[in-house]
Backbone as CSV, one residue per row, in Angstrom:
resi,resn,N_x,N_y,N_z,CA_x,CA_y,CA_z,C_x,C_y,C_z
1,UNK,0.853,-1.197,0.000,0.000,0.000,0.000,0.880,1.234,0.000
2,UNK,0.328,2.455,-0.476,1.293,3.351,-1.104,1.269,4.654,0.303
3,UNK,2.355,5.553,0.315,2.003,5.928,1.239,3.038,5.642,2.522
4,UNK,3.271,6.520,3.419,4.190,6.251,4.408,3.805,5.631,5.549
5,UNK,4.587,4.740,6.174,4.553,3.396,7.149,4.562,4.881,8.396
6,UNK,4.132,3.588,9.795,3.498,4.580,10.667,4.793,4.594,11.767
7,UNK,6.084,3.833,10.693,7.303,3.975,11.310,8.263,5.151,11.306
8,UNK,7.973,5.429,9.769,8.380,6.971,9.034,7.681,8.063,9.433
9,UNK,6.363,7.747,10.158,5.654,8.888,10.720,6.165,9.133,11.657
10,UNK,6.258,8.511,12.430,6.759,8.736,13.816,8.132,9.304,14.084
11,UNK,8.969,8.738,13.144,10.509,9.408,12.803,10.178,10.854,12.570
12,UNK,9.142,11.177,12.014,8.910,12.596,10.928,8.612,13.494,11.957
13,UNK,7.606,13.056,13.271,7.427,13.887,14.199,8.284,14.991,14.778
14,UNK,7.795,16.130,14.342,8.661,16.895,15.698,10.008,17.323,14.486
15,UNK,9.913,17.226,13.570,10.863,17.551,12.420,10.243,17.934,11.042
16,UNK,11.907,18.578,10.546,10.743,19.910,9.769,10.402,18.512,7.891
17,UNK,9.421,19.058,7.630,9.231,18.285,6.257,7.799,17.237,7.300
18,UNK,7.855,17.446,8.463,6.803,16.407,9.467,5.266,16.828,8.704
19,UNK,4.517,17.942,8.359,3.740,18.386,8.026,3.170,17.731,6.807
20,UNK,4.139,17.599,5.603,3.544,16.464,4.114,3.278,14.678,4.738
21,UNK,4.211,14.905,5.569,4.445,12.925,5.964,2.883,12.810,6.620
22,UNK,2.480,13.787,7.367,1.381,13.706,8.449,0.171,13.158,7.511
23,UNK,0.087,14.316,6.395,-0.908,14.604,5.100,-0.984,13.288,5.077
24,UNK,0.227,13.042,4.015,0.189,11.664,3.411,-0.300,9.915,3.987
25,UNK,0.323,10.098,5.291,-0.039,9.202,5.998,-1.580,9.229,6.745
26,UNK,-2.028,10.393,6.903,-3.533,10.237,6.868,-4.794,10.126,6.006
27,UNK,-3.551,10.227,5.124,-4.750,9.766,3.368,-4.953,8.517,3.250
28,UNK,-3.934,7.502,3.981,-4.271,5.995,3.610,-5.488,5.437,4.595
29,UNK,-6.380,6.610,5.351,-7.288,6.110,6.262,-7.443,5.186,7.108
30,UNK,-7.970,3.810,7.381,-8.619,3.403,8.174,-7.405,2.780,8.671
31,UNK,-6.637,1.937,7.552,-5.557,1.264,7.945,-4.201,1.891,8.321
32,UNK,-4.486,3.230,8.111,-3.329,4.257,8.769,-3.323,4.301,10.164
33,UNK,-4.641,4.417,11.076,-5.204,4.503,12.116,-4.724,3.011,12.893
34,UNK,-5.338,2.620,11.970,-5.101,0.578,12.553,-3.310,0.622,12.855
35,UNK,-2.512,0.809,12.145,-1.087,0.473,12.304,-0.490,1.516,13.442
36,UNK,-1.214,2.796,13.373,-0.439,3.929,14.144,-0.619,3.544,15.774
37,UNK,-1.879,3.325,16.080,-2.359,2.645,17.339,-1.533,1.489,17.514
38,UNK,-1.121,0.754,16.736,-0.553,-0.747,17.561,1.391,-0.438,17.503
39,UNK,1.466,0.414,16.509,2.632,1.388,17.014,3.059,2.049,18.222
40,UNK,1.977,2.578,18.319,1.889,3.200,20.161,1.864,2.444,21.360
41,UNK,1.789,1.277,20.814,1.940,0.089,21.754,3.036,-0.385,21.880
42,UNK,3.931,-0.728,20.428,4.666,-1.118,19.815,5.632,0.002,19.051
43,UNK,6.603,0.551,19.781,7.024,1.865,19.066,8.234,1.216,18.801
44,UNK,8.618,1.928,17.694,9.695,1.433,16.664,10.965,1.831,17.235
45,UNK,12.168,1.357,17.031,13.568,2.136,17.767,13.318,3.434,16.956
46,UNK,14.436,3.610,18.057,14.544,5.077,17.429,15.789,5.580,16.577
47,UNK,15.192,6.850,15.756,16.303,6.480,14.778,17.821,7.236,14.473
48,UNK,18.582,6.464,14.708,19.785,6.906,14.880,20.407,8.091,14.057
49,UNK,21.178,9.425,14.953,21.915,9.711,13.261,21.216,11.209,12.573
50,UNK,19.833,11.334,13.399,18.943,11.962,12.614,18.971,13.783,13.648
51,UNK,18.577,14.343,12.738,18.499,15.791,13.322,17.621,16.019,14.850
52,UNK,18.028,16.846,15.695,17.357,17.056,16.651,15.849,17.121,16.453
53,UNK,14.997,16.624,17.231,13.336,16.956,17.269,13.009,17.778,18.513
54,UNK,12.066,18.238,18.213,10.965,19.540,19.157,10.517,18.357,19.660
55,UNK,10.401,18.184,21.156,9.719,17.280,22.029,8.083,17.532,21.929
56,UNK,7.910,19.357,22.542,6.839,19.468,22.569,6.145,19.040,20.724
57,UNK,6.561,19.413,19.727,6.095,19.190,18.676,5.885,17.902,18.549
58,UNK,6.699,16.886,18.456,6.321,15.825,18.602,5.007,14.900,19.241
59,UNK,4.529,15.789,20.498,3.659,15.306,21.270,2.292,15.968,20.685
60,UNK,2.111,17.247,20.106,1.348,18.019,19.292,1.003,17.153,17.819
61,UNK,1.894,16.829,17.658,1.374,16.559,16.103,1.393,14.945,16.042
62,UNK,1.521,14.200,17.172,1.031,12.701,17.167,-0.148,13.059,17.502
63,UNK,-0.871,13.692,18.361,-2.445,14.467,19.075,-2.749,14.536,17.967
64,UNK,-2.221,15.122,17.148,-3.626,15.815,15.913,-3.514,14.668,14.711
65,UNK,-2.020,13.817,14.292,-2.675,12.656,13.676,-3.277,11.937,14.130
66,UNK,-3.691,11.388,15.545,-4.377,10.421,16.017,-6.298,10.742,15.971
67,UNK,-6.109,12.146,16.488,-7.456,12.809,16.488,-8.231,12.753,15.102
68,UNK,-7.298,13.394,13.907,-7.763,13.613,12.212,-7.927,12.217,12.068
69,UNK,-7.536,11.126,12.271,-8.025,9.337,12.104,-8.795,9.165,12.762
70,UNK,-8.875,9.728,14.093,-10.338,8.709,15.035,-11.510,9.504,14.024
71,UNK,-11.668,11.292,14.125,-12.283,11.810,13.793,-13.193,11.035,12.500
72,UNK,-12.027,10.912,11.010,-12.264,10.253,10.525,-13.420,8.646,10.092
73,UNK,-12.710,7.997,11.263,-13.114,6.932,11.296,-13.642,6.255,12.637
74,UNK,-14.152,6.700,13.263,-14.745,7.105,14.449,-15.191,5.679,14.955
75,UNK,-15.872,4.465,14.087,-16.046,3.185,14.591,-14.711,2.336,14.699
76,UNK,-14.099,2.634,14.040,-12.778,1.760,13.835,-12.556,2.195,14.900
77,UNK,-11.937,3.835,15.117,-11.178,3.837,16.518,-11.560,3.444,17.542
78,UNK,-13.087,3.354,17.858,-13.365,2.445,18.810,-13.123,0.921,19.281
79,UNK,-13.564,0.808,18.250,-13.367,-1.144,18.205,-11.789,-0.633,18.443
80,UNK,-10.803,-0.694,17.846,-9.475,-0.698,18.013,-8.766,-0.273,19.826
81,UNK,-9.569,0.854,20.316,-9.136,1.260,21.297,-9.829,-0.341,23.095
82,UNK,-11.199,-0.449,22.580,-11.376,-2.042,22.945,-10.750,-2.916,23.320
83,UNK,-10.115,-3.185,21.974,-9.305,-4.238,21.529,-7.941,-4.054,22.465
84,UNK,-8.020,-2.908,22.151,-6.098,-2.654,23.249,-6.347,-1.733,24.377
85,UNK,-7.557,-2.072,25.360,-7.725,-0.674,26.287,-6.709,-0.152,27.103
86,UNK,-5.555,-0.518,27.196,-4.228,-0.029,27.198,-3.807,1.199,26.878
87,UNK,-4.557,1.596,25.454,-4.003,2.576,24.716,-4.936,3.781,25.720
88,UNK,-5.589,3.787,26.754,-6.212,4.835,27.113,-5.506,5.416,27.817
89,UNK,-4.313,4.745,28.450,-3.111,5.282,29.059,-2.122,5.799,28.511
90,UNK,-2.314,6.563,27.581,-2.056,7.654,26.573,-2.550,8.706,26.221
91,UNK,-1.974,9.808,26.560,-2.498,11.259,26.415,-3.775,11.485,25.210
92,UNK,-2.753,11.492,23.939,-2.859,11.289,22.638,-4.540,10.879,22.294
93,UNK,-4.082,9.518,22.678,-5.696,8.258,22.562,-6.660,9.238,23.525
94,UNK,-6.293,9.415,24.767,-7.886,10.100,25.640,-8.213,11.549,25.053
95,UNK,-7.263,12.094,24.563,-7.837,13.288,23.293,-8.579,13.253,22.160
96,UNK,-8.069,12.369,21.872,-8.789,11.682,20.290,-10.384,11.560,21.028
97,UNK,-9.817,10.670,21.977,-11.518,10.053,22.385,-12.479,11.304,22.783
98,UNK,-11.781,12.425,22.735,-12.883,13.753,23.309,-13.466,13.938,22.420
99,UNK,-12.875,13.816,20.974,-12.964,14.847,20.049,-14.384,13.248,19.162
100,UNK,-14.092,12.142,19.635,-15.163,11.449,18.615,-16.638,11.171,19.761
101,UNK,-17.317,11.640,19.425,-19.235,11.306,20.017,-19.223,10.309,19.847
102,UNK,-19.982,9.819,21.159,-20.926,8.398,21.525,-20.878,8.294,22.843
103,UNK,-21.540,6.537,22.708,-21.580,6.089,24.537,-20.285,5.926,24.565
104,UNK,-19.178,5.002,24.188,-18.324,4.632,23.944,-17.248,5.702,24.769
105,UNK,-17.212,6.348,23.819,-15.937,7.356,23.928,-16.280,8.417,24.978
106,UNK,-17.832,8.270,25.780,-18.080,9.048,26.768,-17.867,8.376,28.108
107,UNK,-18.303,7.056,27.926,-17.447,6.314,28.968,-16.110,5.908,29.651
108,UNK,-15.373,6.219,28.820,-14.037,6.546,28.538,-13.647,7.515,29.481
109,UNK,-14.223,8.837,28.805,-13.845,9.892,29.758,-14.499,10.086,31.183
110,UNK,-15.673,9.314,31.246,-16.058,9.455,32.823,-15.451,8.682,33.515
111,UNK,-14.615,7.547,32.958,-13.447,7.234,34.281,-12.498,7.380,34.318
112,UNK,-12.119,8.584,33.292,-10.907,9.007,33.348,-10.543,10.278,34.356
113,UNK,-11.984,10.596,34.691,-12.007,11.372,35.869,-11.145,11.332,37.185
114,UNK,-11.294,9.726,37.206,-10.268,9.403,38.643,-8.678,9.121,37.519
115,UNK,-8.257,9.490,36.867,-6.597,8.974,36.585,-5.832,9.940,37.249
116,UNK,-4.709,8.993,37.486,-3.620,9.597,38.821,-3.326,10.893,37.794
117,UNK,-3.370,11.014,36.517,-2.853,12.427,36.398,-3.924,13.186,35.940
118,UNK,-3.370,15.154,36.742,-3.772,15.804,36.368,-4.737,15.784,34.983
119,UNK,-3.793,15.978,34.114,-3.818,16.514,32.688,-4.877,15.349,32.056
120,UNK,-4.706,14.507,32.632,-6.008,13.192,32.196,-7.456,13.771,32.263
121,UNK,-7.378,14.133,34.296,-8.729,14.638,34.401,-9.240,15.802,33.913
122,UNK,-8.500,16.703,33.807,-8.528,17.745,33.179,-9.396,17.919,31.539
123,UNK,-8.674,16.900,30.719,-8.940,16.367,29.369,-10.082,15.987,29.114
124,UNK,-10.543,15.151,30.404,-11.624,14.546,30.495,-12.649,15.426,30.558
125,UNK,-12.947,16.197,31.761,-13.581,16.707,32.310,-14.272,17.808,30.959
126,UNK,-13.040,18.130,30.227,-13.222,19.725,29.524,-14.016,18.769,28.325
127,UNK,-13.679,17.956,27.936,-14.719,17.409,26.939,-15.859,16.872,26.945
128,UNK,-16.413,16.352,28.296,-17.475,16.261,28.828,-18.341,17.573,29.130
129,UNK,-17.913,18.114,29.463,-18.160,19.624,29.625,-18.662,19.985,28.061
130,UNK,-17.654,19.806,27.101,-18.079,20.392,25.799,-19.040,19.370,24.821
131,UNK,-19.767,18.317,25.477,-20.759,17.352,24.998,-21.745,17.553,25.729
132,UNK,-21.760,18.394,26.610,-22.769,18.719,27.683,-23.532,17.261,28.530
133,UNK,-21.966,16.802,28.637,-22.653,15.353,29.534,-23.245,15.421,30.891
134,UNK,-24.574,15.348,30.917,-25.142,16.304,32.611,-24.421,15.201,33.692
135,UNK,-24.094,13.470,33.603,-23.364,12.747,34.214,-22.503,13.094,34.952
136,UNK,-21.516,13.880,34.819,-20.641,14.605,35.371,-20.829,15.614,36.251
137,UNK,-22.174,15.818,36.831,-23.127,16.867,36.950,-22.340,16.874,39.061
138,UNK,-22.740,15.738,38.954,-22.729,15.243,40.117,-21.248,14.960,40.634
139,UNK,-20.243,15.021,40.276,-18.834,14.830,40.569,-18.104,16.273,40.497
140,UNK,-18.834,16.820,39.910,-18.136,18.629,40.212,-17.628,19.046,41.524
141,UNK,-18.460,19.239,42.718,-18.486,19.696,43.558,-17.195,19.194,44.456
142,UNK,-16.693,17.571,43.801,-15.749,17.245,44.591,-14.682,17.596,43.824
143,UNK,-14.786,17.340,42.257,-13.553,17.799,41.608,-13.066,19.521,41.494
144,UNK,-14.035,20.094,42.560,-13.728,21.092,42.710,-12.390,21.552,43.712
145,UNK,-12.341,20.181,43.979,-11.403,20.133,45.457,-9.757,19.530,44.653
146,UNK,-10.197,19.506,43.664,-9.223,18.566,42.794,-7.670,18.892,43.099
147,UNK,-6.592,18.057,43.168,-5.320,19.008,43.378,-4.402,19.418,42.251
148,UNK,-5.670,19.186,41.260,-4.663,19.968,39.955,-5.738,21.359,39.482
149,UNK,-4.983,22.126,39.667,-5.628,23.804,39.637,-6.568,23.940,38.624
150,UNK,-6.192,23.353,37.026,-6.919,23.114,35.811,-8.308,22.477,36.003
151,UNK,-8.067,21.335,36.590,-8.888,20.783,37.085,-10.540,21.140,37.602
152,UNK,-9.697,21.704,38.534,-10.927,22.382,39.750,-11.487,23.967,39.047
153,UNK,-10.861,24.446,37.990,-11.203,25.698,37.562,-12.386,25.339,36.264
154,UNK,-12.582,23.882,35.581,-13.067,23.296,34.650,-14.123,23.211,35.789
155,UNK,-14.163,22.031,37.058,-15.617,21.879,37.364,-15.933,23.243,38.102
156,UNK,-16.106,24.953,38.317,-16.288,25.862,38.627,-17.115,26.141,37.347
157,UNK,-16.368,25.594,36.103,-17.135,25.861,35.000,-18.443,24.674,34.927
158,UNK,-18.303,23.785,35.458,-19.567,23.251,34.904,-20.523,23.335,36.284
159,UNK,-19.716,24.085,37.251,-21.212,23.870,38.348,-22.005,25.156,38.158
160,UNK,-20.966,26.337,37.266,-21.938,27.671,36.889,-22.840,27.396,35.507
161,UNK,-22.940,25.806,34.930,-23.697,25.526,34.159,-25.084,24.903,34.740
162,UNK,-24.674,23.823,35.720,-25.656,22.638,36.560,-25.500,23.104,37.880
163,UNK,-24.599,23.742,38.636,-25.069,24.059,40.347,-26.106,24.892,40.670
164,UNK,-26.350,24.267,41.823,-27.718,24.337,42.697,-27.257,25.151,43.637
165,UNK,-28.230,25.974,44.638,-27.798,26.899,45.656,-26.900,26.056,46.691
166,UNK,-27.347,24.344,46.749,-26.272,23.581,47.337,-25.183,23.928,47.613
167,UNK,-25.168,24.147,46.295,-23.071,24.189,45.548,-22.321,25.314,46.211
168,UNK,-23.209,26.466,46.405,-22.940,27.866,46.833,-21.362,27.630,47.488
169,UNK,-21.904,27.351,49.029,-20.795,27.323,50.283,-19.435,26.182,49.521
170,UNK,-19.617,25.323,48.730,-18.369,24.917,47.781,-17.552,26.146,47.407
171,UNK,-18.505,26.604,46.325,-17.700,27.777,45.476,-17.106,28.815,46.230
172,UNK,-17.511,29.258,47.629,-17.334,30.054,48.345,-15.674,29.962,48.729
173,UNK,-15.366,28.538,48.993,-13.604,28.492,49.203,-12.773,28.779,48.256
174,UNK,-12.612,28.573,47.022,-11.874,29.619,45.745,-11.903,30.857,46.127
175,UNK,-13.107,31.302,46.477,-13.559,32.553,46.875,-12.558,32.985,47.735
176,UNK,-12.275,32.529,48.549,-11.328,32.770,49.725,-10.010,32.741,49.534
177,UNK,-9.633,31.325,49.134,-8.472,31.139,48.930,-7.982,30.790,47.801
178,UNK,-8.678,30.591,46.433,-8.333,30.557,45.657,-7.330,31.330,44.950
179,UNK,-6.417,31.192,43.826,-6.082,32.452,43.227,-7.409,33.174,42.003
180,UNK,-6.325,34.120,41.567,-7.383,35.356,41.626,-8.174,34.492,40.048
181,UNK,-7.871,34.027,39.051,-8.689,33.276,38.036,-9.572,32.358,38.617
182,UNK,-9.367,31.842,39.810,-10.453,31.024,40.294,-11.028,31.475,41.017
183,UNK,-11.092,32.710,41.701,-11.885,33.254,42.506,-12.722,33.819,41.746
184,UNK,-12.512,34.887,40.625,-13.347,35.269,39.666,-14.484,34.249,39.074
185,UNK,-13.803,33.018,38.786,-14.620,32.322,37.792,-15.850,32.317,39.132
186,UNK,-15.277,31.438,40.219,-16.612,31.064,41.583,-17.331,31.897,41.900
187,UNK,-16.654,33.733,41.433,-18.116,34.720,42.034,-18.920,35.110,40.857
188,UNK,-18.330,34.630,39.575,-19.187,34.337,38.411,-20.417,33.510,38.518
189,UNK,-19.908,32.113,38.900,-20.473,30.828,39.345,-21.778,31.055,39.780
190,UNK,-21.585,31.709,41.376,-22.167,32.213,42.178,-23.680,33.162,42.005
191,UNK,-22.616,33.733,40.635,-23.923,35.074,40.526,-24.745,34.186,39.519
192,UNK,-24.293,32.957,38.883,-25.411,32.846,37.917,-26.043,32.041,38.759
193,UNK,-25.626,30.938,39.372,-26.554,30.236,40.297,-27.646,30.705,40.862
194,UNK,-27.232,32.008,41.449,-28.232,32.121,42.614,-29.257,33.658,41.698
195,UNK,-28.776,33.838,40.041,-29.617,34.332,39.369,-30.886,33.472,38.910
196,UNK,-30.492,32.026,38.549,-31.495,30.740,38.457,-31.966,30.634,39.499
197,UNK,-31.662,30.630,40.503,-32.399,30.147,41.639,-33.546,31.392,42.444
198,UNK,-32.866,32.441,42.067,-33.772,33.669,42.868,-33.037,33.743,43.956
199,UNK,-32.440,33.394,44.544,-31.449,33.481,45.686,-30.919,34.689,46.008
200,UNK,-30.480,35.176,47.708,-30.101,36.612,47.044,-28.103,36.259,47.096
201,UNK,-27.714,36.758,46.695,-26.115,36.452,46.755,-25.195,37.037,47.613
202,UNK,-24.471,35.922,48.210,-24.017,35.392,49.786,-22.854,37.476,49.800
203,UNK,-22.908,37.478,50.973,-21.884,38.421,51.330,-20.940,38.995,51.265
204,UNK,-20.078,37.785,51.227,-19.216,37.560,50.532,-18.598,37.705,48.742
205,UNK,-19.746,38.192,48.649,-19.617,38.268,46.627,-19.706,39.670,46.882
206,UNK,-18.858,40.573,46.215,-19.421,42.102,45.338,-20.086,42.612,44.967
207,UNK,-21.082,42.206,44.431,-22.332,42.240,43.398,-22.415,42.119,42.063
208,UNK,-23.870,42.204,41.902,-23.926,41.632,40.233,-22.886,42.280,39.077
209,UNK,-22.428,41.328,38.261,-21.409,42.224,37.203,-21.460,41.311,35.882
210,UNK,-22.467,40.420,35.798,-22.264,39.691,34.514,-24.027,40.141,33.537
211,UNK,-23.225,40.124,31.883,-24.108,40.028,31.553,-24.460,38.938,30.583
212,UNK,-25.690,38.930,30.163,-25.703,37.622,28.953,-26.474,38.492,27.720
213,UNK,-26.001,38.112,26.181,-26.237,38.182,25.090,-26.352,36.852,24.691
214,UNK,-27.675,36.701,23.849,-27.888,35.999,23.091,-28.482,36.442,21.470
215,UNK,-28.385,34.987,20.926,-29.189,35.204,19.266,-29.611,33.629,19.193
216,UNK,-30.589,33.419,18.251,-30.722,32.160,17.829,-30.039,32.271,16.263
217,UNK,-29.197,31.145,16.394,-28.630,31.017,15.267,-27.975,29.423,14.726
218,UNK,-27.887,29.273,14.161,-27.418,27.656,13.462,-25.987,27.870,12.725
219,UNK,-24.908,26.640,12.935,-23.364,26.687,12.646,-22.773,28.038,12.808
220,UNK,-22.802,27.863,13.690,-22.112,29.655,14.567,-20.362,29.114,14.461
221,UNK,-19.842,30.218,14.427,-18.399,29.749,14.701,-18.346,31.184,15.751
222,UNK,-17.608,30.663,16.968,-17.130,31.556,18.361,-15.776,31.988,18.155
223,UNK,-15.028,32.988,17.858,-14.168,33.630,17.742,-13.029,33.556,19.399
224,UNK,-13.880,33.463,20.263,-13.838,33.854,21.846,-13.701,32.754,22.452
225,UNK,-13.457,32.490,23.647,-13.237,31.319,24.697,-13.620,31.926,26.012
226,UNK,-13.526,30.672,26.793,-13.912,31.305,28.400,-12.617,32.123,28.545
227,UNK,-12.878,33.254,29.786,-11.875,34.046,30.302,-10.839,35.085,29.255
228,UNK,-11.514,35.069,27.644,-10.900,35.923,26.910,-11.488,37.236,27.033
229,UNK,-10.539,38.374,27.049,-10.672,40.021,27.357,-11.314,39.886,25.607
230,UNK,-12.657,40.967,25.905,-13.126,41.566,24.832,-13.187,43.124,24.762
231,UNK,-13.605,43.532,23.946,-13.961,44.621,23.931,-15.051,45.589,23.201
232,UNK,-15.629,46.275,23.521,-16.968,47.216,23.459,-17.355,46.538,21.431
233,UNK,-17.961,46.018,21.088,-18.103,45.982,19.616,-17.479,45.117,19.491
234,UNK,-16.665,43.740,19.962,-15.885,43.035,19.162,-16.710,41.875,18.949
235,UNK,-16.490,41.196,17.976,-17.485,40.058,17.431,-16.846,38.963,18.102
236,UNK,-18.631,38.213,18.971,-17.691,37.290,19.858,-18.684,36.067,19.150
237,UNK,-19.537,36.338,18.169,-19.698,34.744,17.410,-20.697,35.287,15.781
238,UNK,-20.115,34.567,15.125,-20.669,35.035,13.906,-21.425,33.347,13.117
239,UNK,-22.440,34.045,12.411,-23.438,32.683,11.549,-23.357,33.185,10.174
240,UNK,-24.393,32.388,9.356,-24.967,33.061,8.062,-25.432,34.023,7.877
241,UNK,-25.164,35.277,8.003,-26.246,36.246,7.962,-26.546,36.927,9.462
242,UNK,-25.787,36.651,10.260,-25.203,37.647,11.542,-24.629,37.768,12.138
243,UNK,-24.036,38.928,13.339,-22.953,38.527,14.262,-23.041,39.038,15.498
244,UNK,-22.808,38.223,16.353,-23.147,38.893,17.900,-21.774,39.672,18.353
245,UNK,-21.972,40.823,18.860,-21.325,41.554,19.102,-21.478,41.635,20.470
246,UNK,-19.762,42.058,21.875,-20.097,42.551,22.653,-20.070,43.504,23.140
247,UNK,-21.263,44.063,23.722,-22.136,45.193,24.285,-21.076,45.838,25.157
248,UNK,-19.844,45.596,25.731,-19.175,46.616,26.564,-17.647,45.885,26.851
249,UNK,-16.927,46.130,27.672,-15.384,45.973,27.386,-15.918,44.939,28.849
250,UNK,-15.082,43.730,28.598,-15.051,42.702,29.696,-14.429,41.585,29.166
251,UNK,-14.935,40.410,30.532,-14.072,39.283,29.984,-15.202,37.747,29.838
252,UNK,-14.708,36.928,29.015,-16.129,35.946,28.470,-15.765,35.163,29.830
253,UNK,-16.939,34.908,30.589,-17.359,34.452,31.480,-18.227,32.974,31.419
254,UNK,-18.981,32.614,30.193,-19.280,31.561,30.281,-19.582,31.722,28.864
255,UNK,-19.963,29.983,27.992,-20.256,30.652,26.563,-21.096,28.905,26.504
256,UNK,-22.413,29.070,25.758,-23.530,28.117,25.702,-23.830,28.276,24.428
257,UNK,-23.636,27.349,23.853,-24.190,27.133,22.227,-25.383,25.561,22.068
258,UNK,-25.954,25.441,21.728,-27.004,24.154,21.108,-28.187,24.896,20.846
259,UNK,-28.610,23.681,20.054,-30.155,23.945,19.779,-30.911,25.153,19.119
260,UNK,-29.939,25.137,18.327,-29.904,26.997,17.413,-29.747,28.014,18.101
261,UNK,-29.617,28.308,19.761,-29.164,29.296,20.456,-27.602,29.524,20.703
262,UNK,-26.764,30.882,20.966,-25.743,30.780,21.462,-25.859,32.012,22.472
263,UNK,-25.352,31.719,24.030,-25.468,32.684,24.656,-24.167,33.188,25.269
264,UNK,-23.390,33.970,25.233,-21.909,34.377,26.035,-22.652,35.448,27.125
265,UNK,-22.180,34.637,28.295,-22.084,35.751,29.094,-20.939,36.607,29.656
266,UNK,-20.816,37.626,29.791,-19.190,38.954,29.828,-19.690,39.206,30.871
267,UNK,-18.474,39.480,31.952,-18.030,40.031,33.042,-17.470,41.620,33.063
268,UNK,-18.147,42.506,33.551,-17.683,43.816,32.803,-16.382,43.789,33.726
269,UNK,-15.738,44.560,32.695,-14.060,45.193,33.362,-14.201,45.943,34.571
């Protein structure tokens, strides 16, 4: 079969000319995927002789060939990842698995919740979060306690999606002792919670400072992310035929898209 072996890929990583090999080797599809995975199991020596490689690059651009194949071929990578559930103990593989929908690949990430590392739960969490898995609904409050900072600043984000006035006295310790990105996000949290709930908001908070814009709209693309500085007029999501603009200088505080709606809410400066 024509096309570069997933031995030459891997050599190519993280070195310059790596970018055509990537192409090429993800054109041979299903069976590109099939060999690269049992590679990762099975990694080739290494090869002698050859020019220095970018570590971090290397680890970047195995992520995005593995992801552009699951993406791809989304049943294969399943059955395959099955077959060797091994491979979930790999950065790489539990990324891929964010990026492909189902039960499958959602189960995956809900027990990847407990892996000894950070950057696992983290991974996990943020893609569950971005499938709007309500499952996870219920494990926030502790992974709020999480001891990786990323971590606990992700479920702040999903309990200002699903927390209950419950949650309040949780969010309240960021509040305290958090640093200052996580304290912000929890009196964010805070104010939307206890805006759903009718609640009046604890003492301890400043007062109200968030607002929400919405539009109904279909294949929106978001320009913006959580915690990005905007400013008065800047376009924070555009469709066919419109663009939401925000209303005053702040920072994106939460951002909700489905079901033909998209809503950002901004934190004024």
């Amino acid at each position: 079969m024509g096309g570069p072996s997933s031995t030459t890929l891997l050599h190519a990583l993280g070195r310059s000319g790596s970018r055509s090999v990537i192409d090429a080797f993800c054109a041979r599809g299903g069976q590109a995927l099939r060999e690269l995975l049992d590679a990762l199991v099975h990694p080739p020596p290494r090869l002698e002789g050859a020019e220095p490689v970018n570590g971090r690059a290397v680890y970047e651009e195995e992520e995005e060939c593995i992801s552009r194949l699951a993406v791809a071929h989304p049943e294969l990578f399943v059955q395959l990842v099955q077959e060797q559930p091994g491979l979930l103990d790999l950065f790489t593989v539990v990324s891929a698995a964010g990026r492909v929908p189902g039960a499958e690949t959602t189960e995956w990430l809900l027990r990847a919740l407990t892996h000894r590392r950070g950057t696992y739960r983290w991974l996990a969490l943020s893609a569950l979060l971005e499938r709007n898995e309500r499952r996870v609904a219920p494990k926030l409050r502790s992974l709020l306690k999480d001891r990786d900072g990323l971590v606990a600043f992700k479920a702040i984000e999903g309990l200002c999606r699903w927390g209950s006035p419950d949650d309040v006295p949780a969010l309240l310790e960021p509040v305290r002792v958090g640093p200052i990105g996580a304290r912000e996000a929890a009196l964010d949290a805070i104010e939307t919670i206890c805006g759903r709930s009718g609640d009046a908001l604890p003492v301890e908070h400043p007062g109200p400072r968030l607002e929400t814009v919405e539009a109904e709209a279909s294949d929106v693309e978001i320009p913006v992310m959580v915690a990005s500085q905007v400013t008065e007029g800047m376009v924070l999501a555009t469709w066919d035929g419109g663009v939401l603009p925000a209303p005053f200088e702040g920072i994106v505080s939460a951002i909700e898209y489905g079901r033909g709606t998209v809503r950002i809410t901004l934190r004024r400066a």
